[in-house]
C-alpha positions as CSV (number, residue, x, y, z in Angstrom):
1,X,-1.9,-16.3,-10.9
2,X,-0.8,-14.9,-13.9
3,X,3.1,-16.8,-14.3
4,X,4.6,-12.9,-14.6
5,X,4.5,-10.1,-12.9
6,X,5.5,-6.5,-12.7
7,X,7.6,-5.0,-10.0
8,X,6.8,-1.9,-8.7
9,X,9.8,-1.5,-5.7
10,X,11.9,1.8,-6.1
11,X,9.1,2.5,-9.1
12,X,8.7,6.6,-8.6
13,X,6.3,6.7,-11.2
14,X,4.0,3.7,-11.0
15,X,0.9,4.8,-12.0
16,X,2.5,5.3,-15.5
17,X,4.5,2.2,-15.1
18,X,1.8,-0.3,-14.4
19,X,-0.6,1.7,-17.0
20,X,2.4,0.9,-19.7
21,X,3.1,-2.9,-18.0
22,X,-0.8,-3.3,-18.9
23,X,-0.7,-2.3,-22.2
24,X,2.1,-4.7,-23.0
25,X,-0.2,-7.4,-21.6
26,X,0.6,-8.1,-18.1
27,X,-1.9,-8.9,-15.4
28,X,0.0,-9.1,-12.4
29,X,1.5,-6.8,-10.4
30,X,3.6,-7.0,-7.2
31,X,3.4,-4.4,-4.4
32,X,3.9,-4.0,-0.9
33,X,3.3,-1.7,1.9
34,X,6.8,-0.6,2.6
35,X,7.2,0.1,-1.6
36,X,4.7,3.2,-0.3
37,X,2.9,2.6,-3.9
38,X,-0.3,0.9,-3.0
39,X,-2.4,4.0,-3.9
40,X,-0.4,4.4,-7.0
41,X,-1.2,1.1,-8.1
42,X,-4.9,1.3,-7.2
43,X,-5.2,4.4,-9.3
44,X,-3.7,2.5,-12.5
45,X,-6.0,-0.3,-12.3
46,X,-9.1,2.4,-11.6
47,X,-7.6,4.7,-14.6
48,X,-7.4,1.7,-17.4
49,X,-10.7,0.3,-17.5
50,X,-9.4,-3.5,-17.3
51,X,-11.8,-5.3,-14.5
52,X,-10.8,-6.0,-11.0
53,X,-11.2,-9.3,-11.5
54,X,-8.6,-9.8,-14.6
55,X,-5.8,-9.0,-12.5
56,X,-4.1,-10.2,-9.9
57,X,-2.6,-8.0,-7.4
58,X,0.1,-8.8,-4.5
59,X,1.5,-6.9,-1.4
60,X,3.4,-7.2,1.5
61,X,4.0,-6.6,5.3
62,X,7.6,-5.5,6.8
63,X,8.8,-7.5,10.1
64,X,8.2,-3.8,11.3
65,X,4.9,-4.3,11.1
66,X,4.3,-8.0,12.1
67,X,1.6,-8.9,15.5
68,X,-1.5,-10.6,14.7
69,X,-3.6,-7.1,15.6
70,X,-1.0,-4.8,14.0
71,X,-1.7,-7.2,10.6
72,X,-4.9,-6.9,10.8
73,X,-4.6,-3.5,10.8
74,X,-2.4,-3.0,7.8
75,X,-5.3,-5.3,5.3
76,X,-7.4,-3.0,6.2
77,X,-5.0,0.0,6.0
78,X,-3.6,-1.6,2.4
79,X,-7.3,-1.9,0.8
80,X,-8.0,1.3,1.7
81,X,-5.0,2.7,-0.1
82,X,-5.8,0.7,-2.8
83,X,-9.6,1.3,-3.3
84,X,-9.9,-2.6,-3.0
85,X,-12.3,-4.6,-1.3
86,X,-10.0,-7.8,-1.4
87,X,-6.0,-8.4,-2.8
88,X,-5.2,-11.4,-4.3
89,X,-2.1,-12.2,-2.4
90,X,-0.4,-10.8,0.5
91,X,3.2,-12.0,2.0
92,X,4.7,-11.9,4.9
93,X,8.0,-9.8,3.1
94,X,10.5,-10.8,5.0
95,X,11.4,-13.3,8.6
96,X,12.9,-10.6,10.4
97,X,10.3,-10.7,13.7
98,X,11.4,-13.9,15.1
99,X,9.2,-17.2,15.6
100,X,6.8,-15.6,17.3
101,X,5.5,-12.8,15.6
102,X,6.1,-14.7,12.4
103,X,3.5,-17.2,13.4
104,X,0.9,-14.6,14.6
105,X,1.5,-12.3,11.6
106,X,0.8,-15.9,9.7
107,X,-2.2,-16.3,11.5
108,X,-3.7,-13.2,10.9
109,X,-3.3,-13.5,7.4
110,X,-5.7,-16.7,7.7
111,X,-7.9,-15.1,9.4
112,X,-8.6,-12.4,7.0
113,X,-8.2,-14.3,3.9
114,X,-11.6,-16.5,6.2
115,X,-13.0,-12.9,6.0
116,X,-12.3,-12.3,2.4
117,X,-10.2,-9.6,2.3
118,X,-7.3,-12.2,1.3
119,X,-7.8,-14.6,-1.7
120,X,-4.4,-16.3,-1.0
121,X,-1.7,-15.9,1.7
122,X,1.9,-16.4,1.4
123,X,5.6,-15.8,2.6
124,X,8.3,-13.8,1.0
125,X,12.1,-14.6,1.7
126,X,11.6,-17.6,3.9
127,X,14.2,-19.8,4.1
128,X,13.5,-23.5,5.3
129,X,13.8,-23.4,8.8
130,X,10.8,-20.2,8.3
131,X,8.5,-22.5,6.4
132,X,9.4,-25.5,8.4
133,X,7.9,-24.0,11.7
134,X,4.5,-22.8,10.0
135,X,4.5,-26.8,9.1
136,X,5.1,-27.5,12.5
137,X,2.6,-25.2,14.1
138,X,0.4,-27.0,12.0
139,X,-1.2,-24.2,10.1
140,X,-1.6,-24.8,6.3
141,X,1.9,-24.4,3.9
142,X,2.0,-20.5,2.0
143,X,0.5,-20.8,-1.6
144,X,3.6,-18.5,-2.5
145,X,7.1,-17.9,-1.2
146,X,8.9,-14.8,-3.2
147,X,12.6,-15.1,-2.7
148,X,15.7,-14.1,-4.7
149,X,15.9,-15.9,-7.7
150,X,18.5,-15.6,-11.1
151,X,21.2,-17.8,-12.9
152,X,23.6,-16.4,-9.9
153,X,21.3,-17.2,-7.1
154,X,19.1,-20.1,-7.1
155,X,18.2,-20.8,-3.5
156,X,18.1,-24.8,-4.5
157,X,17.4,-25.8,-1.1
158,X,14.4,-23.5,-0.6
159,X,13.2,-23.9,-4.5
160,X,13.3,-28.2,-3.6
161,X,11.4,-27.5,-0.4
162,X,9.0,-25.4,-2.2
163,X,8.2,-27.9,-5.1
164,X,8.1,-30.5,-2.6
165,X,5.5,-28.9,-0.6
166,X,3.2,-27.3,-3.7
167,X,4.1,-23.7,-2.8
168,X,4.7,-21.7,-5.6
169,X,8.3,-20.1,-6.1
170,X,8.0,-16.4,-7.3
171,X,11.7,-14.5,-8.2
172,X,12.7,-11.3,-7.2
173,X,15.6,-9.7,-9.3
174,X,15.1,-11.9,-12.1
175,X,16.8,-9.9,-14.1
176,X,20.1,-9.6,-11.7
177,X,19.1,-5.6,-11.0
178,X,20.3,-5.2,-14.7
179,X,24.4,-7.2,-14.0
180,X,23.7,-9.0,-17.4
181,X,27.2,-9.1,-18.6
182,X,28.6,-12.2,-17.8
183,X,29.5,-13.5,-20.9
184,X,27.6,-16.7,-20.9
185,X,24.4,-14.8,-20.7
186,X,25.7,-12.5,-23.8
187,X,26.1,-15.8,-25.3
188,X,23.0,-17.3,-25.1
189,X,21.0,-13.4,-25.7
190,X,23.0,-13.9,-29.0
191,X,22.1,-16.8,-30.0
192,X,18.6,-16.3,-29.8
193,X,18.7,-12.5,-31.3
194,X,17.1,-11.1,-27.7
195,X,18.0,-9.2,-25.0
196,X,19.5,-10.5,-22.1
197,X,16.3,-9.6,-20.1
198,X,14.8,-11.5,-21.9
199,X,16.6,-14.9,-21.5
200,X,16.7,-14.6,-18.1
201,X,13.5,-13.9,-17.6
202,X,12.9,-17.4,-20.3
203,X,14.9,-19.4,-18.0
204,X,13.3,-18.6,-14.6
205,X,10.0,-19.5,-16.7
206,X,11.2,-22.7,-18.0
207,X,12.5,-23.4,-14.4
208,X,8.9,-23.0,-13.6
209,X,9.2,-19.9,-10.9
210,X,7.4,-16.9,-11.6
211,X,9.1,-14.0,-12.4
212,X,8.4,-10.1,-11.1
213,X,11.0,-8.3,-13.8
214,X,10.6,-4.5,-13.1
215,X,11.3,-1.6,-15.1
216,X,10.0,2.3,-15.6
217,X,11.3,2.5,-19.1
218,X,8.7,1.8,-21.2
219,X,10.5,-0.2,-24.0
220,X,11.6,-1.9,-21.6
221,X,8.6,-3.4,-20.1
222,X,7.2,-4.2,-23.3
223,X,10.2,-6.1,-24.0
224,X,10.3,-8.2,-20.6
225,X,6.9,-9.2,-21.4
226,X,7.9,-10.5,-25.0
227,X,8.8,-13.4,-23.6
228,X,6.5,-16.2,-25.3
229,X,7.5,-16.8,-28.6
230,X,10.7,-18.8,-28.0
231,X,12.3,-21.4,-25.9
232,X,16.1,-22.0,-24.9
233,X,17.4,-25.4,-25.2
234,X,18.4,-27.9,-22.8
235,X,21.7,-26.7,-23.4
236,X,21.9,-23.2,-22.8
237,X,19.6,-23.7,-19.5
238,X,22.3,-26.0,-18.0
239,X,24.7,-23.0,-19.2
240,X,22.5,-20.3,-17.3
241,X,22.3,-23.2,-14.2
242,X,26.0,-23.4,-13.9
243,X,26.3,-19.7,-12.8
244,X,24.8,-20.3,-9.3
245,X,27.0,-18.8,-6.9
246,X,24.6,-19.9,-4.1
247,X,24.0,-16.6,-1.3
248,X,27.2,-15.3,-2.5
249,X,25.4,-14.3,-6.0
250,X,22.5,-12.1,-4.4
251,X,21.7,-8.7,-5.5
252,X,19.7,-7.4,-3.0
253,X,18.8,-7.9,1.0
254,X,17.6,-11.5,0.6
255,X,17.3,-12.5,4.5
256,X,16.4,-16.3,4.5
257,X,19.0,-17.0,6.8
258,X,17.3,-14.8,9.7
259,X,16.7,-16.2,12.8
């Protein structure tokens, strides 16, 4: 898995988006089926010649849609829209169904990456308690749990389950949804001569999550991916770590306390 990705939600015009996000060098791009995109995304990867098998593609299904046969349904639905015969990941997006349907969403998931329609299965927005009962069902941990993740909202509970069971942490809203005015991230973007994008997107990196920055400007996603050539110091991470405001700092829906 590429270690960033491009976000496509609320992206109106992603087949230029992820044609641009390509150009600037990414690799990795994150859908999902309620972002109503898929085909969009299919026809990018179709229109600029780079091989299937360079990139790595991600979606997702809503609680809406959750049911081991109605998940079944929507791989096959999703590759269709995408022209794919196989995605790379696909997440549960959110824990919204209850225990239940969770678990036979989860299992269905297995089952098709058995079939080969799934290289890797994995949660999105899970708190503890949600990857706690897929350990205790005893079906095998998520490779990937997508949550909320910034300088104002850093989960630490979730991230220290995570690491401690080898699932990768990805993070949404990297970039705060653009709120990059606190000063101490103006202070730190000054110091290193970059935008603040950019240092956030440096810290979740160094903090070893991987980030899904997303943008439809294209200097902009050329600039989020311009991210390689520098490192911040011990310093200003434990400035950037200070900020966390716990739940309270979310930006968007972020539902890990669901039942």
């Amino acid at each position: 898995m590429p270690l960033l990705g491009f976000g496509v939600y609320q992206n109106y015009n992603t087949k230029s988006s992820v044609l641009e996000a390509f150009k600037a060098g990414y690799r990795h791009v994150d859908s999902a089926q309620a972002y109503k995109n898929e085909g969009a995304v299919g026809e990018a990867i179709r229109d600029s010649g780079i091989p299937r098998e360079e990139l790595f593609i991600t979606t997702k299904c809503v609680s809406k849609t959750h049911g081991y046969d109605s998940t079944l349904k929507g791989v096959e639905e999703s590759l269709a829209r995408f022209g794919f015969e196989y995605v790379d990941l696909f997440l549960i997006h959110d824990p919204f169904s209850g225990t239940e349907r969770r678990l036979d969403t989860y299992r269905a998931l297995l089952d098709a990456q058995k079939a080969g329609k799934i290289r890797t299965v994995g949660v999105s927005n899970y708190g503890v308690k949600h990857l706690d009962e897929i350990k205790m069902a005893g079906l095998p941990m998520p490779a990937v749990n997508q949550i909320e993740l910034h300088p104002f909202c850093q989960q630490r509970p979730i991230v220290e389950y995570c690491r401690a069971h080898s699932i990768v942490v990805q993070a949404y809203c990297p970039i705060i949804r653009g709120q990059m005015s606190h000063l101490a991230i103006q202070a730190v973007a000054n110091k290193y001569g970059r935008d603040p994008a950019q240092i956030l997107i440096r810290w979740s990196l160094q903090k070893g999550f991987v980030p899904l920055p997303k943008s439809a400007t294209p200097s902009r996603i050329r600039s989020n991916a311009a991210v390689y050539d520098f490192e911040l110091g011990h310093e200003d991470m434990e400035q950037l770590d200070a900020l966390d405001l716990g739940k309270a700092g979310a930006v968007s829906w972020n539902p890990v306390d669901a039942t």
